[in-house]
C-alpha positions in Angstrom: -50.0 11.5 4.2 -46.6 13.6 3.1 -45.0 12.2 -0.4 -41.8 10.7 0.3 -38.7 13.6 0.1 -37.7 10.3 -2.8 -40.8 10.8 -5.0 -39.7 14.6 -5.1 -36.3 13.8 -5.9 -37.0 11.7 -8.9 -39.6 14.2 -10.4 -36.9 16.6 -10.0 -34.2 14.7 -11.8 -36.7 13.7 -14.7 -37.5 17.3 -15.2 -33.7 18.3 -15.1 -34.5 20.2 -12.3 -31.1 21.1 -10.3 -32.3 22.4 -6.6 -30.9 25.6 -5.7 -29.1 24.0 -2.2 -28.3 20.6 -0.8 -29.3 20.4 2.9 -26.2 19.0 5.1 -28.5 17.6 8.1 -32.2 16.6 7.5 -34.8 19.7 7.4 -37.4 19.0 9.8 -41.2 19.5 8.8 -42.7 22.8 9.8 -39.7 24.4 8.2 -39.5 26.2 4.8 -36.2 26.9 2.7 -36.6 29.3 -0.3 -33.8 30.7 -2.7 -33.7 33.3 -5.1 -31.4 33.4 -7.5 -30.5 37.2 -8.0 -27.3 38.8 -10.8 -25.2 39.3 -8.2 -26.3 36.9 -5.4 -28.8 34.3 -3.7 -31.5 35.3 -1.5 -32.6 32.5 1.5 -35.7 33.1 3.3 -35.7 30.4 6.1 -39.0 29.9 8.1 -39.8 27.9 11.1 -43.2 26.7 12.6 -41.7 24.5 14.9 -42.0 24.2 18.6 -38.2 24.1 19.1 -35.0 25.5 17.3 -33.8 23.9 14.0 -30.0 23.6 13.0 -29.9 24.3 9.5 -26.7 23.6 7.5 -26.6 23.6 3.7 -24.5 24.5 0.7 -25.7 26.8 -1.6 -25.2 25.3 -5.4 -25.1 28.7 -7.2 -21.7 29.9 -5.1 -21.0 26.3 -2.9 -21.1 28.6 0.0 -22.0 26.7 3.4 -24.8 28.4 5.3 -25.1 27.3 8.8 -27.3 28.5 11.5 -29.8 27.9 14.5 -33.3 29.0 13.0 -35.0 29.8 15.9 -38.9 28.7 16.9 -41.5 29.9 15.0 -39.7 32.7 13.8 -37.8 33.6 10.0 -34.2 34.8 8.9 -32.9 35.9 5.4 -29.5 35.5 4.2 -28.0 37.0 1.3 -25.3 34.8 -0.3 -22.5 37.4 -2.8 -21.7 35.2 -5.7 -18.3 37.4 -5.9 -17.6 36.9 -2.2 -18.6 33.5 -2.1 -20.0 34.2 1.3 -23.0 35.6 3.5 -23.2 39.4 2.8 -25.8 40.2 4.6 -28.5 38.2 7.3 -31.2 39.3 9.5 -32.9 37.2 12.2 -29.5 34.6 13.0 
């Protein structure tokens, strides 16, 4: 049995934790979303293990950059978010 996305949100706010995005559609299982916080910017490494594509649309809370794309089935992408630019820099797999 998965813990309820809710439990993680409240251990999160008790621990002051601030989470490094806020997802605009609901992230399906199977999928991972990790940030980096770098000086000059914010590394994503998306990862799929689905059976079918996944729409993924967040905002980034470091810059409030949007980053939208279609992750494709069982496959990765990396995104590099400038915090000058305020946008995607660079991507790889979208």
């Amino acid at each position: 049995m998965e813990p309820s996305s809710s439990v993680y949100n409240y251990v999160l706010a008790a621990l002051k934790i601030k989470p490094a995005f806020e997802s605009q559609t609901a992230i399906p299982s199977g999928t991972l979303i990790s940030a980096t916080e770098l000086q000059d910017s914010v590394l994503y490494i998306l990862e799929s293990e689905n059976a079918n594509d996944v729409a993924i649309d967040l905002q980034d809370a470091a810059t409030g950059s949007r980053l939208t794309l279609m992750l494709r089935a069982k496959h990765a992408a990396i995104a590099l978010i400038g915090k000058k630019e305020k946008a995607v820099i660079a991507r790889y797999g979208f």
